[in-house]
N, C-alpha and C positions, 0 to 999 in steps of 0.2 A: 271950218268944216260946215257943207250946209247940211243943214237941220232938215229931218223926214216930215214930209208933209202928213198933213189929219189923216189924210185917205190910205195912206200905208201903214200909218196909226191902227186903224180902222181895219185893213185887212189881215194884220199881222194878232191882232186881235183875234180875227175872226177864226184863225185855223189853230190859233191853240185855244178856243173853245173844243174845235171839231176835233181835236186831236186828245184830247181829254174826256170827252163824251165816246169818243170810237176804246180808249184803254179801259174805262172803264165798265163799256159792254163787251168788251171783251174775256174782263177778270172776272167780271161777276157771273156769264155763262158756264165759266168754268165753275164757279164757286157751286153753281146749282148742280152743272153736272156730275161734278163729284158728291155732292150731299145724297144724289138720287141711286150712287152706288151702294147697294146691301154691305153693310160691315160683315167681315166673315167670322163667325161665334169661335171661341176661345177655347183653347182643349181646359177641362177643367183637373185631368189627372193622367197620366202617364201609366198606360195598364200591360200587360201580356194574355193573350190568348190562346184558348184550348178546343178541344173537339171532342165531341163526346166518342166513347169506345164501348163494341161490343166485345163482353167477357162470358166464358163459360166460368161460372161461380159455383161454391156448394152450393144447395139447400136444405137449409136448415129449420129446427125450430124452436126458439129460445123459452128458458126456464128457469125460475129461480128455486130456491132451497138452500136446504143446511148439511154439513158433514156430520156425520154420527159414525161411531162404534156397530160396525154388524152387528155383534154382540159381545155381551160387556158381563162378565163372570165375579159375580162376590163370594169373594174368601172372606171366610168368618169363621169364628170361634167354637170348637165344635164340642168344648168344654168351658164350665161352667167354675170360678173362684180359684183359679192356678195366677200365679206372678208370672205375667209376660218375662224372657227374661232376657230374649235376644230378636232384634231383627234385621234381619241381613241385606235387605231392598230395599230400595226408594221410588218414588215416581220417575216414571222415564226408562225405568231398567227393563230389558229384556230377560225376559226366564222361560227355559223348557218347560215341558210338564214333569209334574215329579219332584220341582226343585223345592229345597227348603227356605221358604220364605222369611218363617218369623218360629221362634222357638218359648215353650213353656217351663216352668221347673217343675221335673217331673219326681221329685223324690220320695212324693208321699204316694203319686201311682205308682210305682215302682217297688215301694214297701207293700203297697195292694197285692202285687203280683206276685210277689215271695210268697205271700200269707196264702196263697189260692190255692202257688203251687202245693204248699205243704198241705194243707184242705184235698188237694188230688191224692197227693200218696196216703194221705191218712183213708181217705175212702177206695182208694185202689186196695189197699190191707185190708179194710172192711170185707171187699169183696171174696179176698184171699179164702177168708175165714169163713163165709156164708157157704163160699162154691164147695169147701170140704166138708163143712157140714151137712149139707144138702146130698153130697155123693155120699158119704156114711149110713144117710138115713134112707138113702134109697137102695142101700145092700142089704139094710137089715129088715127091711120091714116084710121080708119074706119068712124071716126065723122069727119071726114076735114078738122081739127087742124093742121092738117100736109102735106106736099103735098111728094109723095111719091120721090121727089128729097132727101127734107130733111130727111125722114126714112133712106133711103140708104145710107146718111151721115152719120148720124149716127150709123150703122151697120159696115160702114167701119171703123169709128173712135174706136170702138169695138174689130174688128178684128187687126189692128193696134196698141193697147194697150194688145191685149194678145201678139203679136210678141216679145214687147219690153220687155214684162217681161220674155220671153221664152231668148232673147237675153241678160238681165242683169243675168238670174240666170245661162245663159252658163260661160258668163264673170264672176261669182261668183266660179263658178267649176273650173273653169282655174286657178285662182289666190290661189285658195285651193291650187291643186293640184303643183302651184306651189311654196307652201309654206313648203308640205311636202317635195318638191325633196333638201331642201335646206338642206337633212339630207340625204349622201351619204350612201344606204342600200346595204347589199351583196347580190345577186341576186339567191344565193343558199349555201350550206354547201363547206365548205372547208378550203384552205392554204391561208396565202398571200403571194405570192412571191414575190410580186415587189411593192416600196411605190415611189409614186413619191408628192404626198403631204406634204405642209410645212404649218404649220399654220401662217396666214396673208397674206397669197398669196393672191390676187385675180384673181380665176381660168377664163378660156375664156368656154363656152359653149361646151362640148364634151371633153373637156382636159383628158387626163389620169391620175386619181390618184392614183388609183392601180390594182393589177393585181392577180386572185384568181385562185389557181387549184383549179378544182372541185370536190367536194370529195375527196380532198385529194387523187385521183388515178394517178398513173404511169404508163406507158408503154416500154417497151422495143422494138423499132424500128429494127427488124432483116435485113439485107443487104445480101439475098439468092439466091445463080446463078439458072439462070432459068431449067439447067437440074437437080437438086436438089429439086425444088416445090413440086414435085407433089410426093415425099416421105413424104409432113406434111403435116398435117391435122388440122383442126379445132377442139380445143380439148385438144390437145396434150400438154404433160406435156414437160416442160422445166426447165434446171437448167442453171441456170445465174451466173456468175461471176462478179462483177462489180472491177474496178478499187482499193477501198482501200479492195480486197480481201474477202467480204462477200460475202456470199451465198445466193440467194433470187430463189427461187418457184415460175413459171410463166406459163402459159395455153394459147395457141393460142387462139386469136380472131377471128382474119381476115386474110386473106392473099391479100395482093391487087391485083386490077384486074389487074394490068397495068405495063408492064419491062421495066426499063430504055433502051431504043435502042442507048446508046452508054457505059455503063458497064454491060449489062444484067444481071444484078441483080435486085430482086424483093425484095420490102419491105413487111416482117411478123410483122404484128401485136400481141404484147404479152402482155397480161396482168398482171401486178405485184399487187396481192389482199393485200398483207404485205409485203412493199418497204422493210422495217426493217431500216437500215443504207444507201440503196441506194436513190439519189436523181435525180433531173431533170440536162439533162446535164453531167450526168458520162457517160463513156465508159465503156462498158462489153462484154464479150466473153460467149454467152450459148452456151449448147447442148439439141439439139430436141431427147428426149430420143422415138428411132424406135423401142426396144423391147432389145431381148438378143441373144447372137450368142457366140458360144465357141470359148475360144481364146489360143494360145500358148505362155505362159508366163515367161519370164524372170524378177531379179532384175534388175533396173536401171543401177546398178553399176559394173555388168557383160556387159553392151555395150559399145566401144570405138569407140570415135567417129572423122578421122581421114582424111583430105583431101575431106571433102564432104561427106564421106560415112560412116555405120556404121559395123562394127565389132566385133564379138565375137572369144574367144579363147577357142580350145575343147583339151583337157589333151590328148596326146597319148602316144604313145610306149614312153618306156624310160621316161617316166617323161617331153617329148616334147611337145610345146603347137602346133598345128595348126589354124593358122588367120584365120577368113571363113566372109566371107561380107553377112549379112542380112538386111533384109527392115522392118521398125519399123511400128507400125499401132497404137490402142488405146493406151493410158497411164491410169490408174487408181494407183493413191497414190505410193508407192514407185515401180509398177511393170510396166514392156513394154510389147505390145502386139509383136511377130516375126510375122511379114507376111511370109517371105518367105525367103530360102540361098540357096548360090550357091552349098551345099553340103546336102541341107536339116536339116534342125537342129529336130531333134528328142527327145521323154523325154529320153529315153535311157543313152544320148550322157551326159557326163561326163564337165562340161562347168567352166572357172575360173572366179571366183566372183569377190574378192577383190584380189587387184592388179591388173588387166586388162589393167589397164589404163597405167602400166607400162613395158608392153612385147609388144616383136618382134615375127612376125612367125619364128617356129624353137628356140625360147630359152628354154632351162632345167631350170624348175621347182621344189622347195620341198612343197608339200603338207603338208600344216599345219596339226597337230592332235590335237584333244579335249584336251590335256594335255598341247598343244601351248597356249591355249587360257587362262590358270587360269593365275594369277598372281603368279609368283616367290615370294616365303616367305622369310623375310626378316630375316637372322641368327642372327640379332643385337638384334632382338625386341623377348625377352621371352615370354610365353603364360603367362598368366593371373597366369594358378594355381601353373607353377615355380615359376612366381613372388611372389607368396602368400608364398610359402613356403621355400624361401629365406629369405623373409624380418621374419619369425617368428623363423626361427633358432637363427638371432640375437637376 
């Protein structure tokens, strides 16, 4: 075989230089011109979006306070060194007026009252005897039998026997009257709230043994600044919140005449017709409902609330969130009232619901789809009518 001479040495050289310098300006062309393509930024969260809505809402205005007793009636001891010796009530009991509460041992008023009686008819006889003698002396003192010294003694001895009976049957009324008090009565309808009676006490005169709402009514006590007054009225419906979270229904009464002059705040009067679950002594928070007024409304869960302030996120270009700070006003149930942003939030404006809580102004977002939201079917788990018709091949 002949052998290639230098010169085709020499040429065959030469094109797989040329042919090695042309691949490699050609890969590295590329290599720049892909480096010189913009990377496109990364969603950093997977969110759902909302819109803001106009609502007709109440208007209201909120207030705090205590439940109290309208008023609260002390029954006490209306005699002085008796052996309690019965009583019939506890806290919590409902009682008419009239009822017997709590009871005394009455046996030594009672021997009183015997003794009084017999003190009457002893002085009703007295009188017997005066009234004849008096009529006697006023027949004779015409014939001379009598000198008109002794008529007048007589007359007065008269008038002095009707005293003493007018004086035993007062002391007969007294001794009654204090035979019934020896049976402590409710002095109208209502609650007992408070029992301070123990049977065999012996109570002192005026003691407190217990202590009764009246009618069972409540009140809700409002603590309202004085530039706020004069938007409530007498009248006016109210929804209350109390403490273990009921609802209870209340109507202004009163509004006092009078403001504290060192928290200017005024106490409102409310009345609670059906307390329900609230009692004397809770804390509650109502609102004096003022009418209605249209609101702009968000879900709750579309505000972040962050350093003090609150913030929403609005979808832009690119799938980028913009941070916007807005001022929150009414809350009803899962929705926020927007007062007011520093870019204006509008229903238009395109706003991120869920997840908010977790972006920065300026991150890249991907917008959930309805199709995000079903659940992934599970490849392991057959439908019913495969299964049927597997198991009947067998």
């Amino acid at each position: 075989m002949k052998k290639p001479s230098f010169k085709q040495i020499a040429i065959a050289a030469v094109v797989v230089v040329i042919g090695s310098g042309a691949f490699w300006a050609i890969t590295g062309n590329h290599a720049k011109s892909v480096d010189k393509e913009p990377a496109k930024p990364k969603a950093s969260l997977t969110v759902t979006t909302t819109k803001a809505q106009s609502i007709d809402w109440p208007l209201s205005l909120s207030a705090n306070g205590s439940i109290a007793a309208w008023q609260e009636a002390v029954v006490g001891s209306e005699l002085g060194g008796l052996l309690l010796a019965e009583v019939r009530v506890n806290v919590g009991d409902i009682v008419k007026r009239g009822q017997v509460l709590a009871r005394f041992t009455n046996e030594s008023v009672a021997a009183q009252v015997a003794q009084q009686k017999a003190a009457v008819e002893e002085a009703r006889a007295a009188l017997s005897e005066a009234d004849a003698n008096a009529e006697r002396a006023r027949t004779l003192v015409n014939s001379g039998a009598l000198s008109g010294q002794q008529t007048t003694q007589y007359e007065v001895a008269q008038r002095s026997a009707k005293a003493r009976l007018l004086s035993a049957q007062a002391s007969l009324e007294m001794q009654q009257i204090r035979l019934r008090q020896t049976q402590v009565i409710a002095p109208d309808d209502g609650v007992i709230s408070s029992r301070t009676a123990t049977v065999g006490a012996v109570a002192s005169q005026g003691q407190e043994l217990f202590k009764l709402i009246r009618q069972n009514r409540l009140e809700w006590r409002a603590e309202v600044n004085a530039t706020d007054l004069l938007q409530i009225k007498v009248g006016q419906a109210v929804k209350l919140r109390v403490t273990n979270g009921v609802l209870v229904d209340g109507k202004v009464r009163m509004i006092a005449p009078t403001v504290d002059p060192l928290t200017r705040n005024a106490l409102v009067y409310v009345d609670l017709p059906v307390p329900g679950s609230a009692h004397a002594g809770m804390f509650g928070t109502g609102q004096f409902l003022l009418g209605q007024a249209e609101a702009l409304t968000l879900p709750q869960s579309s505000v972040v609330m962050r350093d003090g302030f609150s913030y929403v996120y609005q979808l832009g270009k690119d799938d980028k969130v913009i941070q916007t700070k807005v001022t929150l006003g009414r809350r009803v149930g899962e929705r926020i009232e927007v007062a007011s942003g520093d870019n204006g939030i509008t229903p238009a404006m395109i706003l991120i619901e869920k997840g908010a809580g977790f972006l920065a102004d300026g991150d890249t977002v991907r917008v959930a789809t309805p199709a995000d939201a079903k659940p992934a079917a599970n490849p392991a788990v057959k439908p019913i009518s495969a299964r049927n018709a597997s198991l009947a091949s067998k």
